[in-house]
C-alpha positions as CSV (number, residue, x, y, z in Angstrom):
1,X,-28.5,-32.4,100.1
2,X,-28.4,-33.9,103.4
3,X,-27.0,-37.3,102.4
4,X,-24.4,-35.9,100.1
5,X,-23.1,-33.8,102.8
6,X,-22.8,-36.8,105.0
7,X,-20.9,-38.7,102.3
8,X,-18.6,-36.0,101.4
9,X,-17.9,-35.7,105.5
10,X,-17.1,-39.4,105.5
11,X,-14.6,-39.3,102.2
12,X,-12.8,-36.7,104.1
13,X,-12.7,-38.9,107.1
14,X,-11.6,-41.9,105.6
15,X,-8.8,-39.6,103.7
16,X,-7.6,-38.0,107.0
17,X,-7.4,-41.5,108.7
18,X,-5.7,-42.8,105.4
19,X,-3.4,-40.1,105.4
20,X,-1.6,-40.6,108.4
21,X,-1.0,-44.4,107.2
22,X,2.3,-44.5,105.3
23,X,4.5,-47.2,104.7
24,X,8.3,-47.2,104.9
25,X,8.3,-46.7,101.2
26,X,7.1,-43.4,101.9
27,X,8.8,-42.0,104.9
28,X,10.8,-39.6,104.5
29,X,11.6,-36.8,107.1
30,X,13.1,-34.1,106.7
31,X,16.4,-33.7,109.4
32,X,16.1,-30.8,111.7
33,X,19.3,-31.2,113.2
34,X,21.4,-28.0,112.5
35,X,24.7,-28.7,112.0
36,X,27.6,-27.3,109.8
37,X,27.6,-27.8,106.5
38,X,30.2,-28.1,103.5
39,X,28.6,-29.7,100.4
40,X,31.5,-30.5,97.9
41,X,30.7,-29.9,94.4
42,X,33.6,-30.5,93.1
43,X,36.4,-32.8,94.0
44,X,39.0,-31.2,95.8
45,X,41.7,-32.9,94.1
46,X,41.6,-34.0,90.1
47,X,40.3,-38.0,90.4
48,X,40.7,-41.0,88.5
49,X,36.8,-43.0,88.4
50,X,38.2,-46.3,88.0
51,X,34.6,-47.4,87.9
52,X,32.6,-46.2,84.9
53,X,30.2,-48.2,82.3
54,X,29.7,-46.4,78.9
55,X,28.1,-48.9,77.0
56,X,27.9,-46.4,73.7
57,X,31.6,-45.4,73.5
58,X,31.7,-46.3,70.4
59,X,29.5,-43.5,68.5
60,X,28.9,-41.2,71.5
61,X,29.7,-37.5,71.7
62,X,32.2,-37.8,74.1
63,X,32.7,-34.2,74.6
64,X,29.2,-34.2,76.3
65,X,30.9,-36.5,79.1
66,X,34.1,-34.3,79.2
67,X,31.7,-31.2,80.1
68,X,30.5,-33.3,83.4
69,X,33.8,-34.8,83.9
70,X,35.6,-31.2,84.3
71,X,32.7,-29.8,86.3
72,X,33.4,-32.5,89.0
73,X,37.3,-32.1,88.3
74,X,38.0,-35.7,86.8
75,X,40.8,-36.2,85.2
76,X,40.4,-39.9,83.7
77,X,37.3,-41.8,83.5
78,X,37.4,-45.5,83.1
79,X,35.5,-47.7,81.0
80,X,35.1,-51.2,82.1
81,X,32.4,-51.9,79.6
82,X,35.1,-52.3,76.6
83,X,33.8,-55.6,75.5
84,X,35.9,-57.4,73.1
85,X,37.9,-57.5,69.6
86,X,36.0,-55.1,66.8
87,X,33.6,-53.8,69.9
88,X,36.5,-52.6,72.1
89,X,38.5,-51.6,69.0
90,X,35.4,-49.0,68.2
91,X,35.2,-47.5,71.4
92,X,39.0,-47.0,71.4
93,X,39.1,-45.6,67.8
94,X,36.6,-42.8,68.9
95,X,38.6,-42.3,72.0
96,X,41.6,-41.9,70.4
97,X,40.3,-39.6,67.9
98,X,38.8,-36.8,70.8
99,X,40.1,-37.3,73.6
100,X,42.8,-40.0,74.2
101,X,44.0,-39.1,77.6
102,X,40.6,-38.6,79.0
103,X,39.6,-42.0,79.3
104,X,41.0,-45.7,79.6
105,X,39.0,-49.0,78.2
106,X,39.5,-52.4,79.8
107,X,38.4,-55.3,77.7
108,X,35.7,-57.9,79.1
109,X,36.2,-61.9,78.5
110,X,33.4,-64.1,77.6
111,X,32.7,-67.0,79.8
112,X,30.2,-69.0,77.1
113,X,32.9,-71.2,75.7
114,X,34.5,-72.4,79.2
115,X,34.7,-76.0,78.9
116,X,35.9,-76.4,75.7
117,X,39.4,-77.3,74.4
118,X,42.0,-75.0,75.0
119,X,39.4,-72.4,76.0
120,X,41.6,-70.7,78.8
121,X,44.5,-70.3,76.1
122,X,42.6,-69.1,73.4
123,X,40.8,-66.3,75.7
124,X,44.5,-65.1,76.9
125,X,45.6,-64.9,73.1
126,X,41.9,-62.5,72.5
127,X,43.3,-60.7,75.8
128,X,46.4,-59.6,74.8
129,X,45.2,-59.6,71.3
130,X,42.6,-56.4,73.1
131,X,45.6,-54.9,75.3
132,X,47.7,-54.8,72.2
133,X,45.1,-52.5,71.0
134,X,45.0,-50.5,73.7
135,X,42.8,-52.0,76.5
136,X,44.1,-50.8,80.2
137,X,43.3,-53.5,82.1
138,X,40.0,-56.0,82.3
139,X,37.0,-55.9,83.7
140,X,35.0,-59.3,85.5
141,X,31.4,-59.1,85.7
142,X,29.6,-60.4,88.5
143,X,28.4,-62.7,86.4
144,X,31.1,-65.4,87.0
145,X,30.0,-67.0,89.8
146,X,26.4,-65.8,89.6
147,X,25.3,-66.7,85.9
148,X,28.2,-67.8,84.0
149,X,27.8,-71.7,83.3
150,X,29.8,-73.8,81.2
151,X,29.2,-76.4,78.0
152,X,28.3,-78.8,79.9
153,X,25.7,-76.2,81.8
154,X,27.5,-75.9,85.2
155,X,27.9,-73.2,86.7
156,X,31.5,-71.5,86.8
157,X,33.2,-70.6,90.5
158,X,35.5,-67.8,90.5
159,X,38.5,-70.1,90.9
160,X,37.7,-72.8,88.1
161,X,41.3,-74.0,87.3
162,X,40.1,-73.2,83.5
163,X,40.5,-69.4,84.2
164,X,43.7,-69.2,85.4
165,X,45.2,-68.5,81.6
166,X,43.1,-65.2,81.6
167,X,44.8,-64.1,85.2
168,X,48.3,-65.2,84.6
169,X,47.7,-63.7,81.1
170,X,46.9,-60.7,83.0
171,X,50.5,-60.8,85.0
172,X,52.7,-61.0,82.4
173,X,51.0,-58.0,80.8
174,X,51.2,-55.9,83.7
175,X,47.3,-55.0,83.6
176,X,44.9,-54.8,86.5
177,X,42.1,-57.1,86.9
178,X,38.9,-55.0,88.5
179,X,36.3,-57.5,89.3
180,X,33.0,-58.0,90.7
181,X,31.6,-61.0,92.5
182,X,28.4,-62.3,94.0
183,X,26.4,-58.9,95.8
184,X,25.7,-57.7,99.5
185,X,25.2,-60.5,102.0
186,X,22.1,-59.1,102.5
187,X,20.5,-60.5,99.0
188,X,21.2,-63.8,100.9
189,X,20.1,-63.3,103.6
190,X,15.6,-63.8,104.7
191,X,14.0,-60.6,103.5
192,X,12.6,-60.2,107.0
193,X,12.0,-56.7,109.4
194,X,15.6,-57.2,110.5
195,X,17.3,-57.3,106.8
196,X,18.8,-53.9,106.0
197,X,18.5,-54.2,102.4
198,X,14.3,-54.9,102.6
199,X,13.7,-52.2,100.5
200,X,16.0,-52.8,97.8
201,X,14.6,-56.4,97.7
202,X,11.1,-54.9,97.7
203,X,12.0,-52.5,94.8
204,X,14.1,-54.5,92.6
205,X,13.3,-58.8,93.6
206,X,15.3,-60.1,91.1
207,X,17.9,-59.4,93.5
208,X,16.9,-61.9,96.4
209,X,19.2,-64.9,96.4
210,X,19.2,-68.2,98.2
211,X,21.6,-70.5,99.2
212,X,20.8,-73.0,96.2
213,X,20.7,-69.4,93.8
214,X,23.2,-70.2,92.4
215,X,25.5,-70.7,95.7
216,X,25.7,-69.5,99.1
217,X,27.3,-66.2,99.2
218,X,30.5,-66.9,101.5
219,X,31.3,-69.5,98.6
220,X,31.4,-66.9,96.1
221,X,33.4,-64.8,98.3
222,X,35.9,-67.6,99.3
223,X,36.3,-68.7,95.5
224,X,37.5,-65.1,94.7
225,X,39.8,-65.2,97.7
226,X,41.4,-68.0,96.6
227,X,41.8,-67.0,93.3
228,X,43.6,-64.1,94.4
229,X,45.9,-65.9,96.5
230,X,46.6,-68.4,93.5
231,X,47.7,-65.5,91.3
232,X,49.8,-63.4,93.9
233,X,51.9,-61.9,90.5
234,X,48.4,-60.7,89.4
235,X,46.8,-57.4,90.9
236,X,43.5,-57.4,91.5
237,X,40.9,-54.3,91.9
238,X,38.3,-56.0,94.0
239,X,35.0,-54.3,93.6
240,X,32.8,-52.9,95.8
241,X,35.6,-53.4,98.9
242,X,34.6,-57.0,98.2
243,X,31.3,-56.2,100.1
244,X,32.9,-55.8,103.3
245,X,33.0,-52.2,103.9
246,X,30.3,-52.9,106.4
247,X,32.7,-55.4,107.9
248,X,36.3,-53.3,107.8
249,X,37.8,-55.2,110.4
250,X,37.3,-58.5,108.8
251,X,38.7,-56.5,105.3
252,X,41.4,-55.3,107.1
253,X,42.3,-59.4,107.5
254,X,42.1,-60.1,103.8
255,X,43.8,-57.1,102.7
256,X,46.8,-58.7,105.0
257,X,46.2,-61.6,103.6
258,X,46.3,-60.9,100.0
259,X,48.9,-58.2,99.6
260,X,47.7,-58.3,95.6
261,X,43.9,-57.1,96.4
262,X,43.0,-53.6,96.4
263,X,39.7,-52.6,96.7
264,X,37.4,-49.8,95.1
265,X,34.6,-47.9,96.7
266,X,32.5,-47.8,94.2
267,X,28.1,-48.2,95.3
268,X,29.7,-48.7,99.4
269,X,29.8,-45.2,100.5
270,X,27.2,-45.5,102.4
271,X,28.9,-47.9,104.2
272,X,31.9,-45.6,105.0
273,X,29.5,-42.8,105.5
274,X,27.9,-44.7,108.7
275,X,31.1,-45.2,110.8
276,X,33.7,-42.2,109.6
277,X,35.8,-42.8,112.4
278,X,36.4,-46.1,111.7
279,X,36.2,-45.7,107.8
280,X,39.1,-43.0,108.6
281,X,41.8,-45.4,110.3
282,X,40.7,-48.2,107.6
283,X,41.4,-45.1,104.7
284,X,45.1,-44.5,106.7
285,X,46.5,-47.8,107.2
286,X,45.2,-48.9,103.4
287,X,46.0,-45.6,101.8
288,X,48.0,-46.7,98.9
289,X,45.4,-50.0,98.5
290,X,42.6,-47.8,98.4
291,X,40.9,-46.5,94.5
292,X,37.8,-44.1,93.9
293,X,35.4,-45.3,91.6
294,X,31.6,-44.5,91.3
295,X,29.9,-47.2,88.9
296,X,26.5,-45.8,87.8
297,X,27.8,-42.7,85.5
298,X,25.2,-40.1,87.4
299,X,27.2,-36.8,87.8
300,X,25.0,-35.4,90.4
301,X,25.5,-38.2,93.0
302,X,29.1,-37.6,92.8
303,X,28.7,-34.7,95.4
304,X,28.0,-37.3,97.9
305,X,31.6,-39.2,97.4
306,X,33.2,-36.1,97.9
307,X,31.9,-35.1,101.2
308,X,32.3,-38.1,103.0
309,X,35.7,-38.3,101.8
310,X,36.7,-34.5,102.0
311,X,35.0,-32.8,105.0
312,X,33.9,-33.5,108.7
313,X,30.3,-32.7,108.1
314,X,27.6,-34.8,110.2
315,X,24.5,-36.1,109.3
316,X,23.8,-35.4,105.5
317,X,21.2,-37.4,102.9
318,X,22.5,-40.3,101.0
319,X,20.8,-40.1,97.4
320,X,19.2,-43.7,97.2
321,X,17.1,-44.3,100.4
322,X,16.7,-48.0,99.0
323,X,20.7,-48.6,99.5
324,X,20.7,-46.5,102.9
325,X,18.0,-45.3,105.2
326,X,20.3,-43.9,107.2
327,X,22.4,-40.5,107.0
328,X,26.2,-39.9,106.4
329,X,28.7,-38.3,108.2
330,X,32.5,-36.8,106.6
331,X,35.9,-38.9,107.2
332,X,37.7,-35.7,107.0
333,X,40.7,-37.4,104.8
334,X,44.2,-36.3,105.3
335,X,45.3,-34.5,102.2
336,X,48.3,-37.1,101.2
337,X,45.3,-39.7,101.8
338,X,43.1,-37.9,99.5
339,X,45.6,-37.7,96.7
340,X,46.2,-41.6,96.8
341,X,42.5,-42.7,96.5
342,X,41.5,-40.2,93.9
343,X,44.4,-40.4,91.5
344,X,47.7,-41.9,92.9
345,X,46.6,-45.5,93.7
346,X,45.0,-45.7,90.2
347,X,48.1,-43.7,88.4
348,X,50.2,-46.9,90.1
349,X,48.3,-49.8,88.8
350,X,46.7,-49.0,85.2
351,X,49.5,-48.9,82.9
352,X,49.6,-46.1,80.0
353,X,47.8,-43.4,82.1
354,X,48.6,-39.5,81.7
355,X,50.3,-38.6,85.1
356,X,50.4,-35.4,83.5
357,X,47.1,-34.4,84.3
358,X,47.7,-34.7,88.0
359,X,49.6,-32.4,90.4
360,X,52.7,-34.5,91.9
């Protein structure tokens, strides 16, 4: 009896000592700051999400979407994963069968045949071929710049000669061009004690990048720049604020420079949660430059959005601790400002929306 009490004595030592061990994986405190608070169910103003991905438009019930959507008062959701010819004609034929001013497609283009003759004009005929049946715009993938290689195997930059049918294609039609390139600095950078996004990388390593994988990442960045300034006819929905909204003053220089690029908040308000006052004169001087998008289609993080934008609340939980550690505080947006990001800005540059289903 004697020995298996001493052994049980030393289990529950080793599990009290063990138990006050935790890594950063697992803490998780619990505020007890007492502050205000206005959690925002429900956007205050209808909203466009000019960020979505619905992969199974095309035989989903739809009507299951439109319950969430009028529960967070959205007025138009956009699609950007439209894909192509019959696949984007699908999703558009059971859009336009329930629910036709509820949501817009943009087409995708495929990259795989870059390279080959009279690529760039043969895409631009498939693109307007897809707007003609009803695409709103189109969507690039970060995959162009990151994975997209040509016939010959190389890889593509964002501002290969060879694509500038697709954007100039995209001016003369009059659609928006929402894209996506490279990721936050931070995948770049050494996954060290100093590198905010050490978690993430932990969590999800596929993510980690070097210099020579595929590119360094102020390449990427500059090649989509210049791009933008090649095509100034052409406007451009950069996603992600371009993954500077840690960096608004250096935005706030590009966004002068390229009076074509506007920028989405879509996966960065965690970024504007961290510095609201700043976030709030960046909101005001780029007010009609400015769209609301979410990107991952998971209603209840939409909450989130609304309260940094809508209220002055301090110090409230982010819902991914692997994006942000750290906790968010409200911008407190100007009603006029409000109006521009959620449905205004979006109502300006997708062609073919319903204005109806917004208040002037």
């Amino acid at each position: 009896m004697k020995p298996y009490i001493f052994t049980l004595i030393l289990i529950l030592s080793f599990s009290f000592i063990f138990a006050q061990e935790m890594g950063f994986e697992e803490y998780n405190p619990t505020s007890t700051l007492v502050v205000p608070e206005h959690p925002v169910d429900r956007a205050k103003f209808k909203f466009i999400d000019v960020h979505s991905h619905q992969f199974r438009m095309a035989n989903q019930d739809l009507s299951e979407l439109i319950k969430d959507m009028d529960q967070l008062n959205e007025g138009i959701m956009v699609n950007l994963s439209g894909g192509s010819g019959e696949d984007l004609v699908a999703k558009l034929k059971n859009v336009n069968e329930h629910y036709p001013n509820r949501f817009a497609i943009f087409a995708n283009v495929d990259f795989s045949g870059v390279g080959n003759p009279n690529w760039g004009k043969q895409a631009a005929a498939q693109l307007e071929e897809d707007v003609k049946n009803g695409a709103k715009g189109l969507k690039v993938y970060k995959s162009l710049g990151l994975r997209n290689n040509d016939v010959n195997g190389n890889r593509i930059p964002v501002d290969d000669p060879r694509l500038d049918p697709i954007w100039a294609k995209c001016a003369e039609l009059g659609i928006p061009v929402l894209i996506h390139s490279a990721d936050p600095k931070s995948f770049w950078d050494p996954m060290d004690s100093s590198n905010e996004r050490w978690l993430e990388l932990k969590t999800h390593p596929r993510r980690k990048r070097s210099a020579t994988d595929p590119a360094p990442w102020q390449q990427i960045i500059d090649e989509q720049h210049r791009m933008f300034k090649k095509h100034p006819k052409t406007k451009f929905i950069n996603a992600h604020m371009g993954w500077y909204a840690n960096d608004l003053d250096r935005l706030g220089e590009l966004m002068d420079e390229i009076p074509n690029m506007n920028v989405g908040i879509a996966a960065v308000i965690a970024e504007l949660g961290r510095q609201p006052k700043r976030a709030k004169e960046f909101f005001i001087k780029y007010q009609d430059r400015i769209v609301f998008g979410k990107d991952s289609w998971k209603p209840e993080e939409f909450p989130t959005y609304f309260r940094v934008l809508e209220t002055a609340d301090e110090y409230f939980p982010y819902y991914k601790k692997y994006h942000a550690f750290w906790a968010m505080y409200g911008l407190d947006l100007p009603d006029e400002v409000l109006k521009k990001v959620y449905y205004k800005n979006a109502l300006n540059l997708i062609p073919g929306l319903d204005k109806s289903l917004f208040p002037e």
